[in-house]
VOBA-1610 file (N, C-alpha, C; in pm, whole numbers, padded with zeros to 5 digits, always signed):
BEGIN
Unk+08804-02307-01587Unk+08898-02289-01476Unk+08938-02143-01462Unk+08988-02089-01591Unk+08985-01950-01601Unk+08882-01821-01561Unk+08777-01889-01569Unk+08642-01824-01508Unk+08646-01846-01413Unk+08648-01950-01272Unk+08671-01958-01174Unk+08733-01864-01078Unk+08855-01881-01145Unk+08977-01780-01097Unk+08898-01670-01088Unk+08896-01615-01207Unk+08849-01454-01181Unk+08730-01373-01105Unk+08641-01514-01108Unk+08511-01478-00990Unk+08594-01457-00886Unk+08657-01566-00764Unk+08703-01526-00677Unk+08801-01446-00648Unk+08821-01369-00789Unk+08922-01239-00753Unk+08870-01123-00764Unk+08774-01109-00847Unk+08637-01047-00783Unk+08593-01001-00681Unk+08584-01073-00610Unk+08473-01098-00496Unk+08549-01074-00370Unk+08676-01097-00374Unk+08759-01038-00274Unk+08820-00930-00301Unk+08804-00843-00422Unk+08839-00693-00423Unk+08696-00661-00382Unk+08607-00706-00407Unk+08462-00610-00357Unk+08440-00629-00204Unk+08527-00721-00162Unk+08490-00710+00030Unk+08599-00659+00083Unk+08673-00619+00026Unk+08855-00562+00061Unk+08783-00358+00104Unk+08782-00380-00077Unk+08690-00224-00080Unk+08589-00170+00047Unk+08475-00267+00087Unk+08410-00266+00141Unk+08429-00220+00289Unk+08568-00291+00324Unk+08588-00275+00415Unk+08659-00159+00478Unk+08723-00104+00372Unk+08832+00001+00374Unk+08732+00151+00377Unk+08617+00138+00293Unk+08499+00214+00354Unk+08405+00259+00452Unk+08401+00135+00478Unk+08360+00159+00652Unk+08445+00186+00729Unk+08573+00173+00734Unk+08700+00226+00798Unk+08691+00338+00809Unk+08669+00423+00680Unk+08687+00573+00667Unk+08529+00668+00706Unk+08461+00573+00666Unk+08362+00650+00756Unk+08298+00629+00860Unk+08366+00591+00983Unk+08396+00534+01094Unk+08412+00651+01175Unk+08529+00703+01108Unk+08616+00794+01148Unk+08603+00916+01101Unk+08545+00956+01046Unk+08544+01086+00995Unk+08412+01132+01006Unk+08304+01039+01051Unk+08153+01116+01101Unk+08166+01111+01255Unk+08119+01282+01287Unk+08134+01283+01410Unk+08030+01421+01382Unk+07939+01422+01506Unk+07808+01504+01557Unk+07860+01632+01551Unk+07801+01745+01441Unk+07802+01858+01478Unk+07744+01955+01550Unk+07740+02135+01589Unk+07651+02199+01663Unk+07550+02248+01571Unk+07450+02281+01614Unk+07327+02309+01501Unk+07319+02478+01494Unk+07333+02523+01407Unk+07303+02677+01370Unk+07175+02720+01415Unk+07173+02847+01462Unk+07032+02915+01499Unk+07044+03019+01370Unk+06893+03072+01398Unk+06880+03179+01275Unk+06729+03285+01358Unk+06783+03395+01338Unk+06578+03497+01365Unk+06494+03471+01277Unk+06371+03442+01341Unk+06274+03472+01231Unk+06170+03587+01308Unk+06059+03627+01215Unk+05997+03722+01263Unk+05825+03639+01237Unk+05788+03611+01275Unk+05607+03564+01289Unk+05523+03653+01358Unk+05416+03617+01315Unk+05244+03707+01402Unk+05171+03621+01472Unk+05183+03683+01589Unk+05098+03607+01675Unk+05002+03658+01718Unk+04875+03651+01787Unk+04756+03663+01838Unk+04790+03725+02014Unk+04794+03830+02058Unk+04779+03839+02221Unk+04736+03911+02256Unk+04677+03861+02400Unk+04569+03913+02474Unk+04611+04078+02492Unk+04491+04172+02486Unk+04537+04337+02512Unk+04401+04391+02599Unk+04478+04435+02715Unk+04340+04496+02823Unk+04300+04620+02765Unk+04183+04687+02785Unk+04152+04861+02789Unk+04031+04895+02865Unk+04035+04989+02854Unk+03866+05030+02957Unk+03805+05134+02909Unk+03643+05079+02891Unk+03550+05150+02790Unk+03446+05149+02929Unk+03323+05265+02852Unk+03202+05289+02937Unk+03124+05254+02847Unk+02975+05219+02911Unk+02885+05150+02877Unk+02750+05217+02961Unk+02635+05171+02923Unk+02522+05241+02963Unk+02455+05132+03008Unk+02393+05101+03091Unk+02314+04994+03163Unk+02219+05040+03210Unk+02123+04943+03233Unk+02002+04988+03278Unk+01915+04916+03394Unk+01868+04977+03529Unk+01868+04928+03649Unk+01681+04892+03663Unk+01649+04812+03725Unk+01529+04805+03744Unk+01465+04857+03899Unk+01400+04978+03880Unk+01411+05027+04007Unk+01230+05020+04056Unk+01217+05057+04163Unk+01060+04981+04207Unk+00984+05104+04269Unk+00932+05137+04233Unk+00887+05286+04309Unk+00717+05257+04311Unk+00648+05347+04400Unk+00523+05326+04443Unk+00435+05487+04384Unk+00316+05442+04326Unk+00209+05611+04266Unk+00091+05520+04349Unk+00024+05669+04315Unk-00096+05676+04377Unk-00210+05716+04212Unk-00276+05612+04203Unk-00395+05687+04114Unk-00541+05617+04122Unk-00613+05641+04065Unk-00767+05627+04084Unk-00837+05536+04045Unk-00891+05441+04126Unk-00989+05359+04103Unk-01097+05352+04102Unk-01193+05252+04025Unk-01324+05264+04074Unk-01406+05114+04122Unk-01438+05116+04174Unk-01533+05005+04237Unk-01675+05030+04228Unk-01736+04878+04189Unk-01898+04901+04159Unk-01969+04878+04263Unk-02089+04937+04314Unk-02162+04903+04438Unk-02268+04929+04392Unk-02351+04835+04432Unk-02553+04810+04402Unk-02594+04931+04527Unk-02667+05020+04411Unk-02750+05092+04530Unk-02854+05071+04510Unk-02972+05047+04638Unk-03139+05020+04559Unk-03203+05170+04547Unk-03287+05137+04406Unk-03384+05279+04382Unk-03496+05281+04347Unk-03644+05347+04376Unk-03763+05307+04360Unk-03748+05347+04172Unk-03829+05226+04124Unk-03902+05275+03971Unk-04008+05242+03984Unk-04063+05332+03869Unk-04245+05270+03807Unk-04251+05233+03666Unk-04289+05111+03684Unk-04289+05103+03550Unk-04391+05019+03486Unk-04471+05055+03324Unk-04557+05038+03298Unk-04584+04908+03197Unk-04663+04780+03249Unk-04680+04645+03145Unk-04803+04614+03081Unk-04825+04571+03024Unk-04880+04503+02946Unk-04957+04364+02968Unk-05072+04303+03043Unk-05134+04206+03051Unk-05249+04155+02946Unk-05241+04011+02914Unk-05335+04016+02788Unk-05395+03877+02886Unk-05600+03915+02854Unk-05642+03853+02925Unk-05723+03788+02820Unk-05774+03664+02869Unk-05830+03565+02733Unk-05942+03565+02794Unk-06035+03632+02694Unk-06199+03621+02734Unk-06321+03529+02604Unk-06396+03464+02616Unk-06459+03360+02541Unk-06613+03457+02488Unk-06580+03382+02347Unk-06704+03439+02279Unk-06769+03362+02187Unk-06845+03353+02150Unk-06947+03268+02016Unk-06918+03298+01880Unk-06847+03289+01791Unk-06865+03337+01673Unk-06881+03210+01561Unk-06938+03242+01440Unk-06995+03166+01315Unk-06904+03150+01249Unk-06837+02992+01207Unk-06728+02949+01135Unk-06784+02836+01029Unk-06713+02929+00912Unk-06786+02785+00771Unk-06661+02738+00783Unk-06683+02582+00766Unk-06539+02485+00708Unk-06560+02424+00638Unk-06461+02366+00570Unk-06552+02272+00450Unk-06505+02120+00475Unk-06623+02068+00416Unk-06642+01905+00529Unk-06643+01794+00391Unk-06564+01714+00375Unk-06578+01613+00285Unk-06613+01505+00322Unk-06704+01479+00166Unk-06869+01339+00237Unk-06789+01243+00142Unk-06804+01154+00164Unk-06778+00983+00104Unk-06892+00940-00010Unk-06876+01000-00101Unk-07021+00979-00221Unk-07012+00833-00303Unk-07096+00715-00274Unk-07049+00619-00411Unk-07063+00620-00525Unk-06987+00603-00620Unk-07021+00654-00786Unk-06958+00534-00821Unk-07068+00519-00956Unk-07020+00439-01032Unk-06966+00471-01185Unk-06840+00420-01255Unk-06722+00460-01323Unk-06750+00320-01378Unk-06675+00348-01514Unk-06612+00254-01590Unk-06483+00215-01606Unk-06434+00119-01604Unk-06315+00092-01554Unk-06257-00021-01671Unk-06112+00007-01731Unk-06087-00173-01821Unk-06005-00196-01727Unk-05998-00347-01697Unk-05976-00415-01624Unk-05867-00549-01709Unk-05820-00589-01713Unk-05761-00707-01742Unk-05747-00825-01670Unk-05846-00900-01769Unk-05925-01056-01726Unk-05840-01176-01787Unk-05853-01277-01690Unk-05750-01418-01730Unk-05876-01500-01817Unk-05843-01557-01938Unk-05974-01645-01992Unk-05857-01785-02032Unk-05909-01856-01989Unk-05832-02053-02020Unk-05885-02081-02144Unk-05846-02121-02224Unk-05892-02148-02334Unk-05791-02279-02402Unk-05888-02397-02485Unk-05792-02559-02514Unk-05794-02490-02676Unk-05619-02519-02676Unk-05620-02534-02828Unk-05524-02695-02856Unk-05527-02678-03026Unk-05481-02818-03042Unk-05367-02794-03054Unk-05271-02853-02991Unk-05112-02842-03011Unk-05088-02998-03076Unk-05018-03015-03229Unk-04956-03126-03304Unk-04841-03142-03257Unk-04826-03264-03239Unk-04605-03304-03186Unk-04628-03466-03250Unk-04494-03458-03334Unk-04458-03547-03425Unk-04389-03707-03282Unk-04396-03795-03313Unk-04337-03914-03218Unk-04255-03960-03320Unk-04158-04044-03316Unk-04040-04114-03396Unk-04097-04246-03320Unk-04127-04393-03396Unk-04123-04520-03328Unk-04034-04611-03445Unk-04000-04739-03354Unk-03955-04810-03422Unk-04040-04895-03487Unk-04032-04952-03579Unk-04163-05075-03666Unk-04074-05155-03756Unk-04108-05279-03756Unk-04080-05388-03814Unk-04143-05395-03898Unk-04106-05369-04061Unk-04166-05419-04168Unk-04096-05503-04223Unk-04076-05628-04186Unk-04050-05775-04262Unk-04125-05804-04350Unk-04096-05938-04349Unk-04120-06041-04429Unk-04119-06158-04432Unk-04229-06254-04497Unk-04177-06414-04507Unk-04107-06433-04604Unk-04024-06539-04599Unk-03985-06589-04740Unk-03922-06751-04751Unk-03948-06834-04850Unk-03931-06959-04825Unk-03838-06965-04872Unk-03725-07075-04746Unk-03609-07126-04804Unk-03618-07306-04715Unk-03533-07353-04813Unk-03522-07519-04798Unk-03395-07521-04707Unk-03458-07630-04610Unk-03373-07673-04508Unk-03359-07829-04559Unk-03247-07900-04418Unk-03284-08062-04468Unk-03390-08072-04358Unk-03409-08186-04355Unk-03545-08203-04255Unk-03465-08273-04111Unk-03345-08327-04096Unk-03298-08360-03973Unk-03273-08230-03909Unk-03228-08067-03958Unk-03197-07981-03841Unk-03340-07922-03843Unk-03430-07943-03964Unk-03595-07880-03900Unk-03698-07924-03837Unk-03640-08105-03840Unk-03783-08131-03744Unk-03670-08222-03647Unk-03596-08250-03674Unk-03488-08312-03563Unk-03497-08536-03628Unk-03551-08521-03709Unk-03527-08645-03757Unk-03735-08753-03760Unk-03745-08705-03708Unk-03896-08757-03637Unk-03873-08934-03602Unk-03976-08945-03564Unk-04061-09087-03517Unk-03938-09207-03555Unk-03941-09188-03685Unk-03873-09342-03743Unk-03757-09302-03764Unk-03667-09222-03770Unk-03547-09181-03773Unk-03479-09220-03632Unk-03527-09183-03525Unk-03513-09194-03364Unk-03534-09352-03376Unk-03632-09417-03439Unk-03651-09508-03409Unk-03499-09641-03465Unk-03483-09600-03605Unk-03367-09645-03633Unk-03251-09625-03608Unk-03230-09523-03507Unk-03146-09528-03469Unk-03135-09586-03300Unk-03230-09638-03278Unk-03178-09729-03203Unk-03194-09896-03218Unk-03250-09938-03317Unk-03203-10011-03377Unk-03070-10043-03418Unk-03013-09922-03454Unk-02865-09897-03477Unk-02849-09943-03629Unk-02983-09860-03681Unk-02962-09901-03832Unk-02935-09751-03865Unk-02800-09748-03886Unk-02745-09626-03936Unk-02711-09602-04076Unk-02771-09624-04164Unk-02697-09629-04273Unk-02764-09518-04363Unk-02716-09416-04408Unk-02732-09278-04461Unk-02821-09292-04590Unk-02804-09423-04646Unk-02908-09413-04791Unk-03011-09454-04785Unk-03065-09565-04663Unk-03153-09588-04623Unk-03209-09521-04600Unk-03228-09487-04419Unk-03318-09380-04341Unk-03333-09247-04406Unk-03238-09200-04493Unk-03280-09084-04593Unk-03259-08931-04499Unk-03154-08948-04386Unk-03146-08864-04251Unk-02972-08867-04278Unk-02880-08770-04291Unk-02759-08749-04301Unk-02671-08681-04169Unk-02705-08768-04053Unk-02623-08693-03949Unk-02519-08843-03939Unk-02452-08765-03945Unk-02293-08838-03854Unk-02261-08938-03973Unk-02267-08971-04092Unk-02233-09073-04209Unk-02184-09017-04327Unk-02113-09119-04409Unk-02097-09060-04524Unk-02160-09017-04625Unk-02099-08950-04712Unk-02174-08843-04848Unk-02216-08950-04947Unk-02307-09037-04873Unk-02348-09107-05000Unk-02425-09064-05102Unk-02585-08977-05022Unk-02666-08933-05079Unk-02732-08801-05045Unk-02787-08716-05091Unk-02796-08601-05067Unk-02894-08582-04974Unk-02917-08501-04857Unk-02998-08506-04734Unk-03161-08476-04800Unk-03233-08544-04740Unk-03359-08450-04797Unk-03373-08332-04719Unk-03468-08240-04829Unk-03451-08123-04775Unk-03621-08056-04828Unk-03649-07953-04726Unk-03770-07948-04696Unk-03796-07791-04729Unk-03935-07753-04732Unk-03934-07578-04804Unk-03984-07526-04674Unk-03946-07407-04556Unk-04014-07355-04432Unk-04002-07202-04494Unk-04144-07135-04445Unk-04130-07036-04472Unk-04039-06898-04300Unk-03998-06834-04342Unk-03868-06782-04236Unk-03886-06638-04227Unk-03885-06570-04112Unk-03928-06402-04130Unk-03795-06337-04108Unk-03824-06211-04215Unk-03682-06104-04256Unk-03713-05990-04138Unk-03655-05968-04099Unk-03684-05872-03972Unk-03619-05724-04096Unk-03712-05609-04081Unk-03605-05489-04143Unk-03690-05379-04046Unk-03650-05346-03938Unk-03663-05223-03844Unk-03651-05100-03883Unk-03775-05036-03918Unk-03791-04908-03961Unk-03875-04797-03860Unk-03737-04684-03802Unk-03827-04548-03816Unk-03906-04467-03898Unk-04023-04459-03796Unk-04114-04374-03850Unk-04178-04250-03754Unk-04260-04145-03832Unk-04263-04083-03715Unk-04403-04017-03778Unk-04478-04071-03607Unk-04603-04046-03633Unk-04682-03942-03591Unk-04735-03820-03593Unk-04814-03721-03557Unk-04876-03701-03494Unk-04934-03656-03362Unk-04984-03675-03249Unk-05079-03517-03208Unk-05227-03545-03206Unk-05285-03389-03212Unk-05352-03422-03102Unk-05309-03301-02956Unk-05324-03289-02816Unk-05418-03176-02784Unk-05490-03162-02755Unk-05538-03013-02635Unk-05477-02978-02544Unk-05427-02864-02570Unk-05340-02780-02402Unk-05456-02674-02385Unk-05497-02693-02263Unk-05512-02548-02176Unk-05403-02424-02133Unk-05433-02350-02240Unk-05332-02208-02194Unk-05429-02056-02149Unk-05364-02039-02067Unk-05434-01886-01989Unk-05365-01766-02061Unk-05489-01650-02094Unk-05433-01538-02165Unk-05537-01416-02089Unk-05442-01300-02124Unk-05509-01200-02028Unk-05595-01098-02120Unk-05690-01043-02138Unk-05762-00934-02184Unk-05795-00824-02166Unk-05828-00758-02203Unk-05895-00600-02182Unk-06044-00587-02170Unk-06142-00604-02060Unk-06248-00596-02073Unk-06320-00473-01996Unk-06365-00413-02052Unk-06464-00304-01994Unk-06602-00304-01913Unk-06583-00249-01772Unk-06720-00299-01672Unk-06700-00173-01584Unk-06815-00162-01519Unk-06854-00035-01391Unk-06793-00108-01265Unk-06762-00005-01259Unk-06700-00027-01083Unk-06778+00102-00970Unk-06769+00044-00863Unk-06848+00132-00753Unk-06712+00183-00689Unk-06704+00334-00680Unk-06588+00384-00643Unk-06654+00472-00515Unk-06568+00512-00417Unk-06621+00628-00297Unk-06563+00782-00390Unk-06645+00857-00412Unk-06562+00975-00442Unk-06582+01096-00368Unk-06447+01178-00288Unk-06481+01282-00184Unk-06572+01420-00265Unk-06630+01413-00192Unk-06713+01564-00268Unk-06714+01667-00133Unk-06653+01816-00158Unk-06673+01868-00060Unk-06809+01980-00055Unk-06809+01994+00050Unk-06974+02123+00069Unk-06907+02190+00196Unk-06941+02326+00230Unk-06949+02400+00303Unk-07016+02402+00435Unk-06965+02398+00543Unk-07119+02387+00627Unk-07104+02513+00743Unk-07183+02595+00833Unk-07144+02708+00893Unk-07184+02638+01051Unk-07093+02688+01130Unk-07122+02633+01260Unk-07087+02708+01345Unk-07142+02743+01482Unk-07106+02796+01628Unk-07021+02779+01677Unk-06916+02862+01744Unk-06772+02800+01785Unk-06765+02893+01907Unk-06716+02824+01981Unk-06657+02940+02107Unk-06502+02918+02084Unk-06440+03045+02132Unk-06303+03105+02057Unk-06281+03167+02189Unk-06152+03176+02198Unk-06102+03250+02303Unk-06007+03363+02231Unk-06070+03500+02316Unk-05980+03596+02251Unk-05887+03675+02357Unk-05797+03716+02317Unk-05691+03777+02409Unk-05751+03949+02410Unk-05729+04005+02546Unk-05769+04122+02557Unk-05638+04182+02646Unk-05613+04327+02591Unk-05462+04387+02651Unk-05531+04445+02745Unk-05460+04484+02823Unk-05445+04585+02965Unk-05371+04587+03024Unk-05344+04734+03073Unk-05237+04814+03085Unk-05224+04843+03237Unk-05106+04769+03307Unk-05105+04795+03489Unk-04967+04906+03492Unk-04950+04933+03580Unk-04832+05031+03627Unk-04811+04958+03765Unk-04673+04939+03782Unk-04582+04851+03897Unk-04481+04941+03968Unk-04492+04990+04105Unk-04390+05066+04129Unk-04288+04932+04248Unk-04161+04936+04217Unk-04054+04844+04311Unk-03943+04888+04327Unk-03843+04819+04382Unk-03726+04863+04420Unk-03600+04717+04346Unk-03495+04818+04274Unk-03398+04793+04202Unk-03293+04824+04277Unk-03181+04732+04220Unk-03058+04772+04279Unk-02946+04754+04147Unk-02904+04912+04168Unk-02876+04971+04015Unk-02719+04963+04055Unk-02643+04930+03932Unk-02495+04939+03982Unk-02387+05055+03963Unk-02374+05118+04022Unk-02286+05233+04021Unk-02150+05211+04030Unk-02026+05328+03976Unk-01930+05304+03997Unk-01833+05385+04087Unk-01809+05437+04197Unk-01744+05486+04271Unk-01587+05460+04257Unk-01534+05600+04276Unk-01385+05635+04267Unk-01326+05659+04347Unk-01207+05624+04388Unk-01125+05588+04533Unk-00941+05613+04469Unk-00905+05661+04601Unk-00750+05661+04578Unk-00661+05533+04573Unk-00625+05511+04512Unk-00547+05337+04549Unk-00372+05384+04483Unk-00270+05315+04538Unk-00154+05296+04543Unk-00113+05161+04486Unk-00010+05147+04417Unk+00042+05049+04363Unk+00194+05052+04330Unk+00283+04949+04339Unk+00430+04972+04299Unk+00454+04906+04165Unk+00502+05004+04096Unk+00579+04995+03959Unk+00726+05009+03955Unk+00783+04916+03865Unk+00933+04876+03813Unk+00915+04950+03672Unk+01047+05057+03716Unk+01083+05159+03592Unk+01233+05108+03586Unk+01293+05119+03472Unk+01438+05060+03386Unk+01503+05226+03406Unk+01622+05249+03473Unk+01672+05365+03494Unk+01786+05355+03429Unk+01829+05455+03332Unk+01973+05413+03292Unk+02115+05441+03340Unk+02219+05407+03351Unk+02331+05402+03457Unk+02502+05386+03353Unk+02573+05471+03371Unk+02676+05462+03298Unk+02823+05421+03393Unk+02904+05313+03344Unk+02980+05213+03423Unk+03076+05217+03365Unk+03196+05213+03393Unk+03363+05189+03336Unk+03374+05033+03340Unk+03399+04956+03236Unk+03473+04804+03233Unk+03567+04789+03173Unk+03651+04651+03223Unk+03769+04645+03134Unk+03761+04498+03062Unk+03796+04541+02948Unk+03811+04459+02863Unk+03901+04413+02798Unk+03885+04273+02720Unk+04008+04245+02668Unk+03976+04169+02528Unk+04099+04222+02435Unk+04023+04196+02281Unk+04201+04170+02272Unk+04189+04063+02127Unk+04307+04015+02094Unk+04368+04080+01985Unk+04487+04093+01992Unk+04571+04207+01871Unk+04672+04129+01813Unk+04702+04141+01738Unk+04828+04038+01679Unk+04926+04141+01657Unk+05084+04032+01653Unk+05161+04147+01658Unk+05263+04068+01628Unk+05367+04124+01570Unk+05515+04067+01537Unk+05629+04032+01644Unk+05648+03898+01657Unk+05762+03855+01783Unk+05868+03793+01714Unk+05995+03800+01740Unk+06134+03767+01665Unk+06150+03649+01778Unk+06203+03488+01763Unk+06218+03431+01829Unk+06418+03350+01729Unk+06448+03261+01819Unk+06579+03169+01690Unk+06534+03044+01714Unk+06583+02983+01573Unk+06582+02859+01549Unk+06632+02819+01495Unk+06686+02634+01504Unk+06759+02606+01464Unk+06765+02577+01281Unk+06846+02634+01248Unk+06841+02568+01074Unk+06942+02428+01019Unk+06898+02401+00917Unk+07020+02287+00878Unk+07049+02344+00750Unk+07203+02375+00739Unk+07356+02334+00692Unk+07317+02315+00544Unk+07347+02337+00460Unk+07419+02284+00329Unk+07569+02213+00343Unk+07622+02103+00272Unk+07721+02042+00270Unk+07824+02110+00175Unk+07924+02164+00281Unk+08005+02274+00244Unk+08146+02175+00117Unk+08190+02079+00232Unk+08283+01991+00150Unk+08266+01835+00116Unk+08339+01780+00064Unk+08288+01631+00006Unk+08316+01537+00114Unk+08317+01555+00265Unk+08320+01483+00381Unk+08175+01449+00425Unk+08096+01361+00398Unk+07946+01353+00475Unk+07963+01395+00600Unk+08065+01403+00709Unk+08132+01435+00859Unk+08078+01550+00858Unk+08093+01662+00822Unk+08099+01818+00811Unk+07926+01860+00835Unk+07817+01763+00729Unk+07678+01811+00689Unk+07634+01777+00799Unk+07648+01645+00858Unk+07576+01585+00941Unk+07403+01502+00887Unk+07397+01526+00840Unk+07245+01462+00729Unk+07271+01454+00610Unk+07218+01337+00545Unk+07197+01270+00438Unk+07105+01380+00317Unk+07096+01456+00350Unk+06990+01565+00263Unk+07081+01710+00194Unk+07101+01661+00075Unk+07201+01776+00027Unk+07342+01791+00019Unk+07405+01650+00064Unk+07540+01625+00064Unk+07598+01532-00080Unk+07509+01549-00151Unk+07597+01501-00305Unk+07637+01399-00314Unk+07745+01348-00421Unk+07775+01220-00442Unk+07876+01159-00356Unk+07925+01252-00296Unk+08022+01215-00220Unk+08017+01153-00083Unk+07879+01251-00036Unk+07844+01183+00118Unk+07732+01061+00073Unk+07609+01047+00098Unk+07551+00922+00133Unk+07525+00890-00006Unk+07610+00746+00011Unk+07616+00632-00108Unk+07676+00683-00249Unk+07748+00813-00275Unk+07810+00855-00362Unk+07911+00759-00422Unk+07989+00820-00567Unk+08077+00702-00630Unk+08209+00747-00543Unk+08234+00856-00499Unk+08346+00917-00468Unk+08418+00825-00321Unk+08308+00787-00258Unk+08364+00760-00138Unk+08334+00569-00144Unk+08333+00549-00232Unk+08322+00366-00268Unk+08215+00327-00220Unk+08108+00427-00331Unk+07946+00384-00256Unk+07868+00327-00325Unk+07933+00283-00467Unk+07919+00163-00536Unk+07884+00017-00457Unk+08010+00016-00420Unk+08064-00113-00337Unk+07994-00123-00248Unk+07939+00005-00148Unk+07904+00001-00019Unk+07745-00053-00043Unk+07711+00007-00128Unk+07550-00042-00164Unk+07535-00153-00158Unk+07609-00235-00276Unk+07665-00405-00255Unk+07673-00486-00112Unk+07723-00441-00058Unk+07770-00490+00092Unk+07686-00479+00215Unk+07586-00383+00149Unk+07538-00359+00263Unk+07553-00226+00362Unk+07718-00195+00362Unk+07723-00120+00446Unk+07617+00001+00472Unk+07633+00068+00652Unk+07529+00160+00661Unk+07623+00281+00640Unk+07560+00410+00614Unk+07631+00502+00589Unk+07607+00631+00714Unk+07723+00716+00720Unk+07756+00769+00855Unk+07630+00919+00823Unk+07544+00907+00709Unk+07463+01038+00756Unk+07277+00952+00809Unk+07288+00836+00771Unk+07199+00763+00800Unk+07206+00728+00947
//
């Protein structure tokens, strides 16, 4: 309960305060005039003057000087050639003439001869070397009972000690039994030898004459007509047209560069020192934020200081008179 109390006594000194602050600086911020001050800066400005200069004109003027031109004049020459005339004659020419001679040479040659030899190749067969051998059967599964066995039994005289035949009865008496001789089969490889004749072809070296053409040359002399060139000498007199060069006055206009001196004005930039005012800001002379006018340099006293209940004011919210 005691805690209670004192929160809300609290809390209404901190909005009491609050308020009594904004009261006072309500009233006591009010707009000041702004100070000027000189300064001195460099600036850049335009500066006229007037200079001479030399220029140069293109001027067109006309000479006279000398040409020449070519012109064909005709002029007699003589002049002396050379004709070569082809005249025919007989003269004696050996050449040498190759004859086709047949000769006969010895020559090895390599000959095919067939010839049978015996080539052996082994065969593998199969062969049965058995055997007989006697073993005892009864005689009802080797001959099937015969004549009188068949016969008693349709009689329907079945009786096992009798007929002496043991199918389908009791073990009275022992079956007769009979001696057949029986073959052992035992299948044996063998391998039997087999001598063939092959014809095979082989090549040889055999020595024989052969008829060959062989060139043989000889000389032989023969009559030829030949044509020979013969010089002679003409002289030609004609007319040429020789080129000469003749010289004449001729005129022409030429562009010569004359030089010429001119006053201009110009303008080049100079910098230079100009004093202008401006405004400055204030240092905060006393502990009134009113006086500075801005929040910048006014201490504890002007914006949000302890002096002027700017504790509280922070708390609350309030705005402050340099803001």
């Amino acid at each position: 309960m005691v805690c209670h109390c004192t929160r809300k006594f609290l809390m209404v000194g901190v909005v009491l305060a609050s308020l009594a602050a904004g009261v006072r600086a309500e009233d006591c911020c009010a707009p000041a005039a702004p100070c000027m001050r000189t300064i001195c800066e460099r600036v850049c400005v335009p500066e006229t003057y007037t200079s001479t200069r030399t220029v140069y004109e293109r001027v067109c003027k006309e000479e006279t000087y000398t040409a020449y031109r070519c012109e064909c004049v005709p002029q007699q020459q003589t002049r002396c050639y050379t004709v070569y005339r082809q005249v025919q004659e007989c003269r004696p020419v050996t050449r040498c003439v190759w004859d086709c001679v047949p000769t006969c040479v010895e020559r090895t040659v390599m000959q095919s001869f067939t010839t049978c030899k015996p080539v052996t190749t082994v065969t593998r067969k199969c062969v049965d070397r058995g055997h007989y051998e006697c073993r005892e059967v009864p005689c009802c599964q080797s001959s099937g009972g015969g004549f009188l066995s068949r016969l008693k039994k349709l009689c329907k005289k079945n009786n096992c000690c009798n007929d002496g035949c043991n199918d389908g009865c009791n073990d009275c008496c022992p079956p007769p039994m009979k001696t057949v001789q029986v073959w052992v089969p035992c299948p044996t490889w063998i391998e039997v030898p087999c001598t063939k004749m092959v014809s095979c072809t082989e090549c040889r070296p055999v020595t024989c004459k052969v008829t060959v053409n062989k060139m043989v040359a000889r000389q032989v002399t023969e009559n030829v007509t030949v044509c020979r060139c013969v010089p002679e000498q003409k002289m030609e007199t004609c007319t040429v047209n020789v080129m000469r060069q003749v010289p004449y006055q001729a005129t022409r206009t030429v562009v010569t560069c004359v030089p010429r001196c001119e006053n201009v004005t110009c303008t080049r930039m100079v910098w230079k020192t100009v004093q202008r005012q401006v405004p400055v800001e204030t240092c905060c002379q006393s502990n009134s934020c009113c006086d500075s006018g801005c929040d910048s340099g006014c201490g504890s006293s002007c914006c949000g200081g302890k002096g002027k209940g700017g504790l509280f004011r922070g708390l609350c919210g309030r705005k402050n008179c340099c803001n």
